[in-house]
C-alpha positions as CSV (number, residue, x, y, z in Angstrom):
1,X,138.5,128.6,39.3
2,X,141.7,130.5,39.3
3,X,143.6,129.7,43.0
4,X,147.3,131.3,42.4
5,X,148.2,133.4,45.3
6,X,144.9,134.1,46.9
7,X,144.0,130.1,47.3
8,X,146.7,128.6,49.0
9,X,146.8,125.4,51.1
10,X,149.9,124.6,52.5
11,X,149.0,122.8,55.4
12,X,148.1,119.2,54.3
13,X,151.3,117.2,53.6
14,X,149.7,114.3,52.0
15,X,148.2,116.6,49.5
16,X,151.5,117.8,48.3
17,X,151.4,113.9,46.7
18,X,148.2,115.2,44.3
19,X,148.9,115.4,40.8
20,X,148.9,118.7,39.3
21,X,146.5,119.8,36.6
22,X,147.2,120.8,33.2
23,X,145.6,124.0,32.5
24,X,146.9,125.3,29.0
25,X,143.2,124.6,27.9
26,X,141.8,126.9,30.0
27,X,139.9,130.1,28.5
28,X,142.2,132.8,30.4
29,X,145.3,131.0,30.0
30,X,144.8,130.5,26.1
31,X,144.0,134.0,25.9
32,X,147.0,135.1,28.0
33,X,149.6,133.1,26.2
34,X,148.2,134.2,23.1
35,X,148.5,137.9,24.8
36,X,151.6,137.8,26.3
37,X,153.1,136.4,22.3
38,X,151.3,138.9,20.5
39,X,153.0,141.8,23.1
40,X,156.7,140.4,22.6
41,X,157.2,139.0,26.0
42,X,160.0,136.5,25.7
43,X,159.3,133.2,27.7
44,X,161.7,130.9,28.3
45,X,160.6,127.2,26.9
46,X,160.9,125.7,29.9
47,X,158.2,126.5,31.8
48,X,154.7,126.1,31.7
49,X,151.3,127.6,33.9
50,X,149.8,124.4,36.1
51,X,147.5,124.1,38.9
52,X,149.5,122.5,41.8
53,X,147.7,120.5,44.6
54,X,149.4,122.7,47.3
55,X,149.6,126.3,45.8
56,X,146.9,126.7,43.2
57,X,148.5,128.3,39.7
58,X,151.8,128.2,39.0
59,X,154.8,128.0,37.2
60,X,156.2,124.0,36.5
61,X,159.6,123.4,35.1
62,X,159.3,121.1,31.7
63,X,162.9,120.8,32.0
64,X,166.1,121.2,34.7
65,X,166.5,124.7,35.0
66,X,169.5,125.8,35.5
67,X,171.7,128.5,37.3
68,X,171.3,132.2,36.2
69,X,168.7,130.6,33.6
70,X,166.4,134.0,32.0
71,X,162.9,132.6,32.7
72,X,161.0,136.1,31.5
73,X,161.6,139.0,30.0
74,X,158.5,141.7,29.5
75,X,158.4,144.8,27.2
76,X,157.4,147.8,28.5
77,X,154.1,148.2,26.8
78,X,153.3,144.6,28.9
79,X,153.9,146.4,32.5
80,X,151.4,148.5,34.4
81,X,154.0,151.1,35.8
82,X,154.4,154.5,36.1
83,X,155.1,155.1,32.1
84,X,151.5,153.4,31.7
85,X,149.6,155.7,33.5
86,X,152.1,159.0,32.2
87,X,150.9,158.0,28.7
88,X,147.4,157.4,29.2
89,X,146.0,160.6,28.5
90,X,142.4,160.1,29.7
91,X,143.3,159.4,32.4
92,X,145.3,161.8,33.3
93,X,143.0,164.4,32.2
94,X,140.9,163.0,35.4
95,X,143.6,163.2,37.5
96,X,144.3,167.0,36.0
97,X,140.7,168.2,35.7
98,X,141.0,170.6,38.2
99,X,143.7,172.5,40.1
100,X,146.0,170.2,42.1
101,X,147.4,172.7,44.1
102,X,145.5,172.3,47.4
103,X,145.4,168.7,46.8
104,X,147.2,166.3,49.3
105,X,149.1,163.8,47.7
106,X,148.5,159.8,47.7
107,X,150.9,156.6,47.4
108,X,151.6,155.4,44.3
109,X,150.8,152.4,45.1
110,X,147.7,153.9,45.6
111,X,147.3,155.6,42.4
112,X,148.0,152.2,40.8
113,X,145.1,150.7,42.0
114,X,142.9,153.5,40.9
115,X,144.4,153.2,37.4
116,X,143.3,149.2,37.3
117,X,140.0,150.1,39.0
118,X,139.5,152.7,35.8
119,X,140.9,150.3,33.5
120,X,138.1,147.5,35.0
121,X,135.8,150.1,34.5
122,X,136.7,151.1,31.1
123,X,137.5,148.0,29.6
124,X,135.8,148.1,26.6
125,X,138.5,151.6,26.0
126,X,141.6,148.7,27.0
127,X,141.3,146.0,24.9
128,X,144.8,145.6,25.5
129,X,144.9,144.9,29.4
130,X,141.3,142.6,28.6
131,X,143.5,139.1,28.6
132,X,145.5,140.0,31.4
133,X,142.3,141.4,33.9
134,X,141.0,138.4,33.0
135,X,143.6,136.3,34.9
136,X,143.0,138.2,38.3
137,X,141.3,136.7,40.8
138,X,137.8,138.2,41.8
139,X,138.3,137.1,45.8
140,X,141.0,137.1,48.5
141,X,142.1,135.0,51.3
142,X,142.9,138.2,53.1
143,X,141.7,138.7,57.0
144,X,140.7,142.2,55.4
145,X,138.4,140.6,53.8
146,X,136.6,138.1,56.4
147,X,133.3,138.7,57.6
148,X,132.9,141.6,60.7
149,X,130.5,138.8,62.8
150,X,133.5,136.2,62.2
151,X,136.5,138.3,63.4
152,X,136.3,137.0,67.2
153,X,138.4,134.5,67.2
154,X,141.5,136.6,65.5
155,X,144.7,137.6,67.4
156,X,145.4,141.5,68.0
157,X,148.3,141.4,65.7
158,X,146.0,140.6,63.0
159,X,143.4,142.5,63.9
160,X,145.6,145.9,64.2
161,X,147.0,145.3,60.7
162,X,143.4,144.8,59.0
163,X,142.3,147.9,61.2
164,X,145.1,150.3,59.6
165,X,144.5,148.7,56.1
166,X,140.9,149.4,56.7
167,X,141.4,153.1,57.5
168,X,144.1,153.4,54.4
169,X,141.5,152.1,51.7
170,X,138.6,153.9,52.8
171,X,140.9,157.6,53.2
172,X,142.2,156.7,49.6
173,X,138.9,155.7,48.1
174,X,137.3,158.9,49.5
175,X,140.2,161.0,48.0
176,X,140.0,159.4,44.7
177,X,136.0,159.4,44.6
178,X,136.5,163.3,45.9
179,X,139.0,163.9,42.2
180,X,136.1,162.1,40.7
181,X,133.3,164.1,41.9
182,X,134.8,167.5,41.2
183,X,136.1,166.5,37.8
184,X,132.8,164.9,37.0
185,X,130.9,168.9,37.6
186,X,132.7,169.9,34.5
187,X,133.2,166.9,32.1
188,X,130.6,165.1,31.7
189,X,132.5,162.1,30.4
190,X,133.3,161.1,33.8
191,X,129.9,160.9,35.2
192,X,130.0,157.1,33.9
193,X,132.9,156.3,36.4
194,X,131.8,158.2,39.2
195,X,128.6,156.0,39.1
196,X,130.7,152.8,38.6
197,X,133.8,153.0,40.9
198,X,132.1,151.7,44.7
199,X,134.1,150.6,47.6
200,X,134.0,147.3,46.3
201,X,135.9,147.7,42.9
202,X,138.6,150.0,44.4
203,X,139.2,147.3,47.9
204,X,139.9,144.3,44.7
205,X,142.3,146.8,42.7
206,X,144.2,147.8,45.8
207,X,144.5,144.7,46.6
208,X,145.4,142.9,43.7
209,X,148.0,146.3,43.7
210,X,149.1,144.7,47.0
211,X,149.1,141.4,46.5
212,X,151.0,141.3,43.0
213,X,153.0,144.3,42.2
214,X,156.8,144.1,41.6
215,X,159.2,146.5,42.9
216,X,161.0,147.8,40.2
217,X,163.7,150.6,40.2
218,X,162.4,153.6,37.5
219,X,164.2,156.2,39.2
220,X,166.4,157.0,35.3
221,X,163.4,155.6,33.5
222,X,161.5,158.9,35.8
223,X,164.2,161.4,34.3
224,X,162.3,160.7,31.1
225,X,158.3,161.1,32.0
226,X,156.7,164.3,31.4
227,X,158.4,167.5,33.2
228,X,155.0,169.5,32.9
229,X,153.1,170.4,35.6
230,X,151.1,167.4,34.6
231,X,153.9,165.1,36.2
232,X,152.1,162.2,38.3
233,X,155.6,162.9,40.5
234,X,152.9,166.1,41.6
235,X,150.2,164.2,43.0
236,X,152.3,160.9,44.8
237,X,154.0,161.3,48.0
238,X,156.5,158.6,47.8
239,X,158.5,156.9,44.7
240,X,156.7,155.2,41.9
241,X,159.0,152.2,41.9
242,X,156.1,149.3,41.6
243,X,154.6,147.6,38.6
244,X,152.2,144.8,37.4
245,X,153.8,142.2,35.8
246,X,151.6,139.9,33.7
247,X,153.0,136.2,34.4
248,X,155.4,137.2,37.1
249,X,152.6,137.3,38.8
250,X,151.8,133.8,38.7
251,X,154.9,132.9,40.2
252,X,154.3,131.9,43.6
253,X,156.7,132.6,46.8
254,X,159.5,130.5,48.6
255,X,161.7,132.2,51.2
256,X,164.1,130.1,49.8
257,X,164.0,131.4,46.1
258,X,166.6,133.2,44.8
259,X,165.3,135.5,42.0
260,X,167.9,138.8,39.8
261,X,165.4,141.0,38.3
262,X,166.9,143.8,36.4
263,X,166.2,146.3,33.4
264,X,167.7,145.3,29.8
265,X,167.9,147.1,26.3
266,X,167.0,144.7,23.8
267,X,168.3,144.2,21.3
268,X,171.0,143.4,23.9
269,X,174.2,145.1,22.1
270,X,172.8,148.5,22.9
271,X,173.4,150.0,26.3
272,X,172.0,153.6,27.9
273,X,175.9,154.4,27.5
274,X,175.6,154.2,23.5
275,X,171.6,155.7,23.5
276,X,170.7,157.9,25.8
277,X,167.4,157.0,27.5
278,X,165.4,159.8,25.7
279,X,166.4,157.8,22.7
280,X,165.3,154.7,23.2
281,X,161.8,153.5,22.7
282,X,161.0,152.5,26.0
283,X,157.3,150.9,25.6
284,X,159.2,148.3,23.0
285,X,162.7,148.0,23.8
286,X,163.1,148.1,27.3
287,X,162.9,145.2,29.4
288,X,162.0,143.6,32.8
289,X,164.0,140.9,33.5
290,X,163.8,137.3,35.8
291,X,166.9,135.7,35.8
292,X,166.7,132.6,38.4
293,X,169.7,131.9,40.7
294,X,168.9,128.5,41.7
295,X,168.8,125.3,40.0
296,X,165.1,123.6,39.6
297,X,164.5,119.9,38.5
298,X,162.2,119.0,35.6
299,X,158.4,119.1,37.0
300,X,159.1,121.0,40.1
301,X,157.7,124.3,40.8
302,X,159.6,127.5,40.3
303,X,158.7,129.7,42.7
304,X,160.6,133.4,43.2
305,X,160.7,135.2,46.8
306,X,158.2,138.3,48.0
307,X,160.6,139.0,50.5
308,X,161.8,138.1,54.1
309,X,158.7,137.8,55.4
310,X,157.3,136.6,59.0
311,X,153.9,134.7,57.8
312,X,151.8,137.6,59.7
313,X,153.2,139.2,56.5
314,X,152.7,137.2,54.1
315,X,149.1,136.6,55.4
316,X,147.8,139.9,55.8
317,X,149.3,142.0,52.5
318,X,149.0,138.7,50.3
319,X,146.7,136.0,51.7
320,X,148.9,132.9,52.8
321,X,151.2,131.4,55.1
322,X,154.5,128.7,54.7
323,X,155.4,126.3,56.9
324,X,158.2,125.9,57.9
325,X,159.0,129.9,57.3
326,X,162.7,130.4,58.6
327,X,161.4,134.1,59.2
328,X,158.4,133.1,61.3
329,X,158.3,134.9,64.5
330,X,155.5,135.7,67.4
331,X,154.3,139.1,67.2
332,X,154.2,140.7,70.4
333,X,152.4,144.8,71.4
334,X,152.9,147.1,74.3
335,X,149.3,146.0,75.2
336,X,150.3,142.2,75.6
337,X,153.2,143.2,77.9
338,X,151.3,145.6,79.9
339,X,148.1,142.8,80.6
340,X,151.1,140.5,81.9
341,X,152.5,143.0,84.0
342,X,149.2,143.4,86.3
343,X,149.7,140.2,87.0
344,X,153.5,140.2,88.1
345,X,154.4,141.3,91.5
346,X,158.2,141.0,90.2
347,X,157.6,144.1,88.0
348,X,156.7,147.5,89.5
349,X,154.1,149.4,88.0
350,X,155.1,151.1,84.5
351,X,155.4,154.6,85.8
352,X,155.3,158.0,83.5
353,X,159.5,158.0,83.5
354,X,159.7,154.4,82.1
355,X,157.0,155.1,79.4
356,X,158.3,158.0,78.5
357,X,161.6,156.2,78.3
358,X,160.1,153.2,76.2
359,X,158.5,156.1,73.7
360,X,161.2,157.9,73.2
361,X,163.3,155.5,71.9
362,X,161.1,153.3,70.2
363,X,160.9,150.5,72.5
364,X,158.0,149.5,71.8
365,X,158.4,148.9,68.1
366,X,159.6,145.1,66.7
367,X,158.5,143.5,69.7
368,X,158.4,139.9,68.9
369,X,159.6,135.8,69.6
370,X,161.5,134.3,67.0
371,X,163.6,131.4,66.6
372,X,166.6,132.7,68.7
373,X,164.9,134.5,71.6
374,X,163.2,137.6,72.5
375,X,164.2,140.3,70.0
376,X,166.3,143.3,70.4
377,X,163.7,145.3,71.8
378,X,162.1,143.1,74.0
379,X,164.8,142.4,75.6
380,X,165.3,146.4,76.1
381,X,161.7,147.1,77.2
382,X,162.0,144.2,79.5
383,X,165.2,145.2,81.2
384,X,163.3,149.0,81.5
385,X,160.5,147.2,83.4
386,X,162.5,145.2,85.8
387,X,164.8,148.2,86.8
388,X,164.1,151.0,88.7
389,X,167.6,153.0,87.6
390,X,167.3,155.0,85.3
391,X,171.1,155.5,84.9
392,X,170.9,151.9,84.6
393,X,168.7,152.4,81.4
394,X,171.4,154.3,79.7
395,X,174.0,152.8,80.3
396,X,173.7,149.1,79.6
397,X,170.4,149.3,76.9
398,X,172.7,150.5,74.4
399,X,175.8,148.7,75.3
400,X,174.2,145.1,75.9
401,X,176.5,145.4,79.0
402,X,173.8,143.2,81.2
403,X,175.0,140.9,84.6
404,X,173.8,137.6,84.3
405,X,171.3,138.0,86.9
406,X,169.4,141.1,85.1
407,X,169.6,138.4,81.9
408,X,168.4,136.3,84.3
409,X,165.4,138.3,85.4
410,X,164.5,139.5,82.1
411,X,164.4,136.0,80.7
412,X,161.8,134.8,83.7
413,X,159.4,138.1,82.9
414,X,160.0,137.6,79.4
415,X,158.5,134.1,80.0
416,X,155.5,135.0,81.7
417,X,154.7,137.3,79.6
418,X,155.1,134.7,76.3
419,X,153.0,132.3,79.0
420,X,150.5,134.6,79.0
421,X,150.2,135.1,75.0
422,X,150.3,131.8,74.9
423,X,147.1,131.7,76.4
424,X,145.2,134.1,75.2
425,X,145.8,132.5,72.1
426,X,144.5,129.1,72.8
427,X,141.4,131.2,73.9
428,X,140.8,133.0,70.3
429,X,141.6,129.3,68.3
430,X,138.8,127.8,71.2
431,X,136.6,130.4,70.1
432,X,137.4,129.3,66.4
433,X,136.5,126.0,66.7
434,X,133.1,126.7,68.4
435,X,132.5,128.8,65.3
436,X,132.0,125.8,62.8
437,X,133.9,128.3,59.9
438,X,134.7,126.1,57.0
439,X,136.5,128.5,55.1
440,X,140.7,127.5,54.2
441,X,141.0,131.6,54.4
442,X,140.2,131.0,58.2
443,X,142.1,128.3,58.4
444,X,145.4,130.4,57.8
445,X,144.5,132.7,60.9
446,X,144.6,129.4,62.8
447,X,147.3,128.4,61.8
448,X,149.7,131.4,62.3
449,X,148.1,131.5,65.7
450,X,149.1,127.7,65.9
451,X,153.0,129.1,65.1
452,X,152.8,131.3,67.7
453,X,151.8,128.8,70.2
454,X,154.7,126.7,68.9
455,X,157.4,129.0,69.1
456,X,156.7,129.8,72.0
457,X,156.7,126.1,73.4
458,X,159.8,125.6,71.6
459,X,161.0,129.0,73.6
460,X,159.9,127.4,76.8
461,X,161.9,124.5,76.0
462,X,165.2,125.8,75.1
C-alpha cells in the first residue's frame, strides 16, 4: 500500500538502517511511468520512485546529483491548474448553469478539489487523469481525520486548527453541493454527480488539494484564459496560483532542501519575448520546471521543501512531523496565558484597557516558544500584563526600549506561564497512553506535544 506523504514515520532511528523497497513493479507505478512518457514529461535519468523505511514513497537518486541538476519538467496538459479546468467545458457548464451573479465566491484551492472530486466521479469521461488518480492515497494521517471519541488527548493548538478546517470543508462542500443541486433542476446530466459527490469524496479531494498542490505563479499564463463572463477569475476570491503536479508530488519534504521551480518554453530557444503567449501552445510547450540546488549522493533520497514550516504545520495541512525541525516552535493562545494568569498574584487582572490594547494591535496573534525565546509578541502581551502604564505600553512595545528588570519580570511570568503548558500537556499525552491507540497517525500528535515539552525544558534551562 501506497505510504508517500500521508504514512510517515520519522521517529524510529534504527529504522532509518531498513533497506528500501524497489517498487517499479508495482501496478500504479508501471502505469504512471508509462503515463507520465506517453504525456511528454521529461525525467531526468537519475532518479527513480522507492519505498523508503522512514518516509514511505519517494524519489532515490541512481546517481550523484549534482548542483542546479533539472530533475522534472511537466507539460502543461500533465498539470491540474487553472488552464485544466478553463478548458474543460463540462465542467464549466456546471459551474455556469445558472446565474453567478448572486453567488459568493470560493478559494481556488477550493474549486480545485471540486474539479478532482468530479474528475473521481467521472472517471470513465478522464481516461487521461485514470493513471495519475490512481497514485493517490485513499487515507490521511491528518488529525482532521481521527476519530471524534479519540480526540481527548489532543492539544488546543491542534484541536483549533482541525475545528476551522472542519468548518471550511463543510461551508465549501455545502456551496458546491448547493451549484449542484440548482444546476441539476435543469440538466439532467448532472443528476449522476449530485447522487455521487458525499462529504466523504469532497474531504479526500480537498485534502489531497492540501496536501500536494504546488504553488505556481500563472498570473501572465491568466492574461490568456477566457475573458467571457465565463472566466473562473468570476467565481474565486483569491489567485489561482496552485496546481497538481503528477510526480512532484512524490517528492517528500526536508526543511533543508533547496528546490528553483520555474516556467520554461520548450523547445528552449523560444522565449515569450520572440512569441507572445497567445501564441504559444501552452498545453504542450510550456513547462513546469524542478531544478535542484543542492548536491545528493547516489542512493540517497531527494527530497524538495513545502516550506518553513513549524511541525504543527506540517502535521495538520499535510499529515507528518520532522525531527529535528529547525522551525519547530511551541504554539501558545490567549486562552493558555489567561488560565496562567488566575494563578499569578504577580499579574493584575487583564482589565477591559489592556484587552482592548492586546486586540487592537494584534497581540495576541504568533504567540509561541521557539528556539531563541518567547516570540515578538509574547514578549509584548507579557510586558502589557505586567504593567499597569499605559504610556508605558506605547512607548517601549514598539521601541524594544525595556529596563532590565521589566525583561526581568516578563521572563519569570513568561516562565510560568510555559510551566503551566508544560503541564497541561503531560496531562493530554497521560490521557494518550491510557487510551491503548495503536495508530502511527496518533503517534505524531504525541510527538509534537513531546516537542513542546522539550522546548520548553530546553527554555527552562537556558
Amino acid at each position: 500500500m501506497r505510504k508517500g506523504k500521508t504514512h510517515r514515520n520519522r521517529k524510529s532511528a534504527t529504522r532509518f538502517q531498513d533497506k528500501i523497497s524497489h517498487i517499479d513493479d508495482q501496478t500504479d507505478v508501471v502505469n504512471l511511468n508509462r503515463w507520465i512518457k506517453r504525456v511528454g514529461f521529461k525525467l531526468t535519468k537519475k532518479v527513480r520512485l522507492v519505498e523508503f523505511p522512514e518516509t514511505g514513497r519517494g524519489v532515490m537518486a541512481l546517481e550523484n546529483v549534482k548542483s542546479s541538476d533539472v530533475l522534472l519538467e511537466v507539460p502543461f496538459r500533465g498539470i491540474i491548474c487553472l488552464i485544466t479546468l478553463e478548458n474543460d467545458a463540462n465542467f464549466k457548464s456546471l459551474l455556469f448553469g445558472t446565474s453567478v451573479a448572486d453567488r459568493a465566491k470560493c478559494s481556488f484551492q477550493e474549486l480545485v478539489a471540486f474539479y478532482l472530486a468530479y474528475v473521481k466521479t467521472h472517471i470513465a469521461e478522464y481516461p487521461f487523469w485514470l493513471h495519475y488518480l490512481n497514485t493517490l492515497p485513499k487515507k490521511f494521517t491528518l488529525p482532521y481525520f481521527y476519530k471524534s471519541a479519540s480526540t481527548d488527548f489532543l492539544d488546543e493548538s491542534i484541536i483549533k486548527i482541525v475545528e476551522f478546517q472542519k468548518e471550511r470543508v463543510s461551508t465549501s462542500y455545502t456551496y458546491f453541493r448547493n451549484i449542484i443541486l440548482e444546476v441539476a433542476k435543469v440538466n439532467d446530466k448532472f443528476s449522476y454527480f449530485l447522487e455521487k459527490f458525499s462529504l466523504d469524496t469532497y474531504e479526500w479531494a480537498y485534502f489531497i488539494v492540501n496536501t500536494r498542490c504546488v504553488y505556481m505563479d500563472l498570473t501572465n499564463i491568466c492574461k490568456t484564459c477566457d475573458s467571457t463572463e465565463r472566466n473562473l477569475y468570476t467565481i474565486i476570491s483569491d489567485r489561482p496560483n496552485l496546481g497538481l503536479i503528477p510526480y512532484l508530488d512524490l517528492f517528500n519534504h526536508s526543511p533543508e532542501a533547496k528546490t528553483l521551480t520555474g516556467l520554461k518554453l520548450i523547445p528552449e530557444d523560444q522565449t515569450s519575448e520572440s512569441r507572445p503567449l497567445h501564441k504559444i501552445n501552452i498545453l504542450d510547450e510550456l513547462y513546469f520546471e524542478l531544478k535542484t540546488l543542492t548536491e545528493v549522493k547516489k542512493y540517497d533520497q531527494i527530497y524538495i521543501s513545502y516550506g518553513d514550516h513549524c511541525n504543527l504545520k506540517l502535521l495538520t495541512e499535510y499529515g507528518f512531523i520532522v525531527p529535528h525541525n529547525p522551525f519547530k516552535t511551541v504554539a501558545l493562545s490567549f486562552e493558555d496565558i489567561c488560565r496562567s494568569m488566575k494563578k499569578d498574584v504577580k499579574v493584575s487582572s487583564l482589565s477591559q484597557e489592556k484587552y482592548k490594547f492586546i486586540k487592537k494591535y494584534s497581540l495576541d496573534e504568533n504567540l509561541h516558544i521557539g528556539v531563541n525565546g518567547f516570540s515578538y509578541n509574547f514578549l509584548r502581551f507579557l510586558f502589557v500584563l505586567a504593567i499597569d502604564d499605559r504610556h508605558a505600553w506605547i512607548s517601549k512595545i514598539f521601541t524594544n526600549n525595556f529596563s532590565k528588570i521589566e525583561l526581568d519580570l516578563m521572563y519569570v511570568i513568561g516562565m510560568e506561564v510555559s510551566l503551566d503548558r508544560r503541564r497541561y500537556l503531560e496531562e493530554k499525552i497521560n490521557k494518550f497512553s491510557a487510551m491503548n491507540l495503536d495508530d502511527i497517525s496518533y503517534d505524531f500528535s504525541v510527538d509534537l506535544m513531546k516537542e513542546y515539552i522539550y522546548l520548553i525544558d530546553n527554555l527552562k534551562c537556558s
